[in-house]
N, C-alpha and C positions, 0 to 999 in steps of 0.2 A: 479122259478117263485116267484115273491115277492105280501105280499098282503098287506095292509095297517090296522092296527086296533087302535083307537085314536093315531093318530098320528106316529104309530109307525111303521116303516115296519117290518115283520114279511117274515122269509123265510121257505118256507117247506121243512119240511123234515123228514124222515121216521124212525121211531124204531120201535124194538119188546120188544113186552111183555110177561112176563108170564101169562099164563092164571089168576092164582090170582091175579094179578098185574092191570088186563086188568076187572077182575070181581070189584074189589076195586075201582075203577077212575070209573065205569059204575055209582058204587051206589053214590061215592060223586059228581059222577056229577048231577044227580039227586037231590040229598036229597039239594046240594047248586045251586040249580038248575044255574050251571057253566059248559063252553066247558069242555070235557077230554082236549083240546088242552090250554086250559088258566090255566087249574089245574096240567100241567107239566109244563108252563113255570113257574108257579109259586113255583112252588119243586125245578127247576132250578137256580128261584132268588135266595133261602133261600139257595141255594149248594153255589152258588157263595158267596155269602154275610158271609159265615162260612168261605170260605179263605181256601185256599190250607195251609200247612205248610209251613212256612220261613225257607227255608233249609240254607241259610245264616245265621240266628238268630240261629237256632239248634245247626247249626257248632261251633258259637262263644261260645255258653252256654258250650259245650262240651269241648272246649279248656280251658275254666277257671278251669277246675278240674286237670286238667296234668299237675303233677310232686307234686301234693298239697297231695299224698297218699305213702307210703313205705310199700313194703312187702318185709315180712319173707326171701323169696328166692328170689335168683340173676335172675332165670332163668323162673318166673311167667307169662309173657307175651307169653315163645315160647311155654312154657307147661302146660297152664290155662288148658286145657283139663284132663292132666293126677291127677293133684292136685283136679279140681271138680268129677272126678269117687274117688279120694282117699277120700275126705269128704266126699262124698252122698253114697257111700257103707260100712261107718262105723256104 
């Protein structure tokens, strides 16, 4: 079912809350005397608007450091594990 609010359709649909969660959206609806329903789209916009991460931009950052470091041992990459118990229990 769709519903219209300035202009905008709006479709419903269902969450749960935790009861703090559900106690918290009670009072600021209230106090800004605003829907609970307009005060989670609005949590929503600010989720979107903060941007998932750039796993493409991550990847790239990550590749500029490869092969720019040398270690001690030939064999650090197969046995990072055995070498961090060798440092962290001296």
């Amino acid at each position: 079912m769709c519903y219209h609010d300035k202009g905008v359709t709006l479709i419903r649909t269902q969450i749960q809350l935790s009861q703090r969660q559900s106690n918290i959206l009670k009072d600021l609806s209230t106090t800004r005397k605003e829907s609970i329903a307009s005060l989670i789209r609005q949590a929503i916009d600010q989720f979107i608007a903060s941007g998932a991460p750039n796993r493409t931009g991550l990847y790239e950052q990550a590749l500029t450091v490869v092969g720019k470091f040398q270690a001690e041992s030939p064999d650090i990459s197969v046995e990072h594990d055995k070498y961090l118990d060798e440092d962290f229990s001296s």
